[in-house]
C-alpha positions in Angstrom: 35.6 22.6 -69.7 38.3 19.9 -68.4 36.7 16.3 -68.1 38.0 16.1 -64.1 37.6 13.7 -61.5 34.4 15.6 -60.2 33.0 14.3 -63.9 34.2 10.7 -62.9 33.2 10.7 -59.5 29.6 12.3 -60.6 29.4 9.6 -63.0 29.9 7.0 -61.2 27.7 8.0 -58.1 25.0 8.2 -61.0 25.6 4.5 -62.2 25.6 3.4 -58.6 22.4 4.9 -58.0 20.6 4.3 -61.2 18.1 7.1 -60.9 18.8 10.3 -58.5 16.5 13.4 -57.7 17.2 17.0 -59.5 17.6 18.1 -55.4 20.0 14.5 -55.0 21.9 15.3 -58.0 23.0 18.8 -56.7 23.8 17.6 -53.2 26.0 14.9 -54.6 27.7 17.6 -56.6 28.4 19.8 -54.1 29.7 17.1 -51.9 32.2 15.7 -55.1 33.7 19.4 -55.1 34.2 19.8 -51.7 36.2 16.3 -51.7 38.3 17.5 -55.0 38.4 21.3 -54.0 37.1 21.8 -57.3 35.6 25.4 -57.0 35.5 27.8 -54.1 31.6 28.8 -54.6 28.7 26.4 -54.1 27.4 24.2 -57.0 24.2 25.3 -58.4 21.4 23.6 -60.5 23.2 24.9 -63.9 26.4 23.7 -62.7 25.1 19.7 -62.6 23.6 20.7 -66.1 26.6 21.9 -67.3 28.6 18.4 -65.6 25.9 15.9 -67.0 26.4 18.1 -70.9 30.2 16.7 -70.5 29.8 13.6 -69.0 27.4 12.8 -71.7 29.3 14.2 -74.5 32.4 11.1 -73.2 30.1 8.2 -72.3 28.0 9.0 -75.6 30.0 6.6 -77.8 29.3 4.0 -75.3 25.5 4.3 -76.1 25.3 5.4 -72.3 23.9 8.6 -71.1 22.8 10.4 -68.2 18.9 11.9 -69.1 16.6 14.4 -67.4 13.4 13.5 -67.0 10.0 14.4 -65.3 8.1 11.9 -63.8 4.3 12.9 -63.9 3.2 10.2 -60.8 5.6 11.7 -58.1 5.7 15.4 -59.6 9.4 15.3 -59.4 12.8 15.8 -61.8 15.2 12.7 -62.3 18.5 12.6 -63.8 18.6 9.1 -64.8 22.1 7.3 -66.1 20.6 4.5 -69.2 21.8 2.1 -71.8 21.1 3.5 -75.5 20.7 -0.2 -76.7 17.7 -1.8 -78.2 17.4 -4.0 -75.2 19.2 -2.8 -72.7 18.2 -5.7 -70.5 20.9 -7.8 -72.0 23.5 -5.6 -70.1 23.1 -6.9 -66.6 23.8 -10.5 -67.4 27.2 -9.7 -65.3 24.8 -8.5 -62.3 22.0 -10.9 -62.0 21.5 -14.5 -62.9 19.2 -15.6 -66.1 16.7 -16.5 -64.4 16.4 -13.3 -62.4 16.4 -11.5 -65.8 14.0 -13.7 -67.2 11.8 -12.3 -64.1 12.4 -8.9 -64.8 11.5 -9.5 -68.3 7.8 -10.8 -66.8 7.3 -8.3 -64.7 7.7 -5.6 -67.6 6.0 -7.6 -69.5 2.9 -7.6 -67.0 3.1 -4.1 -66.0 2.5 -3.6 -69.9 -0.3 -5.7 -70.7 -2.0 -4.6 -67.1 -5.1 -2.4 -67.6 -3.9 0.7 -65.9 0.1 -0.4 -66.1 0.1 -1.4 -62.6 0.9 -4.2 -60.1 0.7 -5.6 -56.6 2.8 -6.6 -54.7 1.5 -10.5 -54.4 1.2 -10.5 -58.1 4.4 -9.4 -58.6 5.8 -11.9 -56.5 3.4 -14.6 -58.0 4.8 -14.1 -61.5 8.0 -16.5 -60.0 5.7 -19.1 -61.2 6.7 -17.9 -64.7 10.7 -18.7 -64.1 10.2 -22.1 -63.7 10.5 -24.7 -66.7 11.3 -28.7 -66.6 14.6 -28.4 -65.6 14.2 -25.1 -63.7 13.2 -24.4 -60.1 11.2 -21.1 -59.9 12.6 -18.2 -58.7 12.1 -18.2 -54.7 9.9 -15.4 -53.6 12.5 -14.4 -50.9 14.5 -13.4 -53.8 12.2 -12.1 -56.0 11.3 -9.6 -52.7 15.1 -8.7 -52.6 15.0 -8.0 -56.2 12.0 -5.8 -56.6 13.0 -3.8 -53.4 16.5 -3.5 -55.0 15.0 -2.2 -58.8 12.5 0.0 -56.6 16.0 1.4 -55.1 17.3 2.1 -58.6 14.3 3.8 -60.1 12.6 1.0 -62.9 9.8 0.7 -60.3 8.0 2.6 -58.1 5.5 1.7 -55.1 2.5 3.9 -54.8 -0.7 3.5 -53.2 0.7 -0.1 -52.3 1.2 -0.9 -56.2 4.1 -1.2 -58.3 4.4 1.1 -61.5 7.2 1.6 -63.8 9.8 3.8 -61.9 10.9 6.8 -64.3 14.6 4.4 -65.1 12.1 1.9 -67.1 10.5 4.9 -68.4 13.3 6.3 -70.3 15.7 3.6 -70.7 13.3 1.3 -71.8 10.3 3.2 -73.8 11.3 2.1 -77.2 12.1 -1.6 -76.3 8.4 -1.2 -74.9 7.1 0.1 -77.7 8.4 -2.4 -80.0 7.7 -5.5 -78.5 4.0 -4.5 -77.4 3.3 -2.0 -79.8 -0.5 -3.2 -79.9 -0.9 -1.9 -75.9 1.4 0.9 -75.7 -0.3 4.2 -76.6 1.1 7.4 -78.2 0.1 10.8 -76.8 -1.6 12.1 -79.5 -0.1 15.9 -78.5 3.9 14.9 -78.4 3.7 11.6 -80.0 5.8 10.1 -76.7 4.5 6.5 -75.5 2.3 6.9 -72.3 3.4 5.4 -69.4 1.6 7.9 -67.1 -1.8 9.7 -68.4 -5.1 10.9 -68.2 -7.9 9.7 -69.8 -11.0 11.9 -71.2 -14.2 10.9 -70.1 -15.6 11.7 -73.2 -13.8 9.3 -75.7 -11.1 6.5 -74.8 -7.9 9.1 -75.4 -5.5 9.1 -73.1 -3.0 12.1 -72.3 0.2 12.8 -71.0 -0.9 15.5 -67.8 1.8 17.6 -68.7 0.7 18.1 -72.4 -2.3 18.3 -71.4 -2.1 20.9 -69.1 -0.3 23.1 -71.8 -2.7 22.2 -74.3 -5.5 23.7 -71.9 -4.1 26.7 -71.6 -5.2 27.5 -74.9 -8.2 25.6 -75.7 -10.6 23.5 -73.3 -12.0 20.6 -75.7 -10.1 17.1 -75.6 -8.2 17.3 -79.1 -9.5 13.7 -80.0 -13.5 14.0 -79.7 -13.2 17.8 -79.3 -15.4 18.2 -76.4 -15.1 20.2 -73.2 -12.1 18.4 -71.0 -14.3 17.9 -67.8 -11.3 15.7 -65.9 -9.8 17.7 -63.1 -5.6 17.5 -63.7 
């Protein structure tokens, strides 16, 4: 397969968008070949597969990529354009200020250390506090507001039941600067050995699953494979 202007144009709706829907994704593609008069039959789910396979074979090199990925909290499939760097961060110093990085930094840095890796909205906004320094005003929270509705837009956070939660663009792009620089918080399911962003915990013992693992796992044995005994949580 030809890398064509439908792959740039897909691209490039995906880098826009930060993080799309498997359903979003499709319609987009199906919109890109009716503008280039690519095909004459209509796009299906194998054919964005097939699109995203080449545009990440190109944009490889680059350490960028286009990744699938369910996200347990909503249910739903992303595809998800990411930076392959150790700290990915560092690539938007051409989009926001320092000190707006510097507050992105925080707030994945409180979402973390939270309890159940969640926020609210007026503690989000009241960790401006933390951008300010002798010769720094904080970060007003008009802007900080702007900025969290914006990331929300591009999939690093979600909102749900009125809280903010890593979105599933923080959960692949940045899962292993995560689990470096907090490797004493973030958890490993003990089933796929993937850092937990989004689980279920036994009430039996302090473990703590990814539902989807889980939920295979019980197909074939009903004990919590940490304490081994019967997995009473509903899924």
């Amino acid at each position: 397969m030809a890398y064509t202007n439908v792959h740039r144009a897909f691209l490039q709706a995906c880098s826009n968008h930060g993080t799309v829907s498997k359903q979003h994704a499709l319609d987009m593609l199906t919109s890109i070949c009716t503008r280039y008069g690519d095909r004459d039959t209509i796009p299906s789910e194998d054919d964005v597969v097939d699109v995203v396979a080449k545009i990440n074979e190109k944009i490889y090199p680059f350490d960028q990529k286009i990744a699938y990925t369910h996200f347990e909290p909503l249910d739903c499939d992303f595809y998800v354009f990411v930076n392959l760097q150790e700290s990915p961060i560092d690539l938007q110093q051409n989009v926001y200020t320092p000190l707006e990085l510097h507050y992105f930094r925080v707030l994945l840095r409180e979402l973390t250390l939270s309890e159940d890796h969640t926020l609210s909205m007026i503690a989000c906004l009241n960790l401006t506090a933390d951008t300010t320094g002798e010769t720094v005003k904080p970060l007003p929270k008009t802007r900080a507001e702007q900025l969290l509705n914006e990331w929300e837009e591009l999939g690093y956070f979600v909102v749900l039941e009125e809280k903010f939660h890593f979105g599933p663009k923080s959960v692949v792009e940045f899962e292993k600067y995560l689990s470096k620089n907090y490797v004493d918080v973030m958890t490993r399911c003990c089933l796929c050995n993937v850092t937990i962003f989004y689980g279920v915990r036994c009430a039996s013992c302090p473990q703590i699953l990814h539902k989807d693992c889980l939920k295979k796992y019980l197909r074939r044995l009903t004990t919590c494979p940490s304490c081994s005994k019967l997995w009473s949580v509903p899924l």
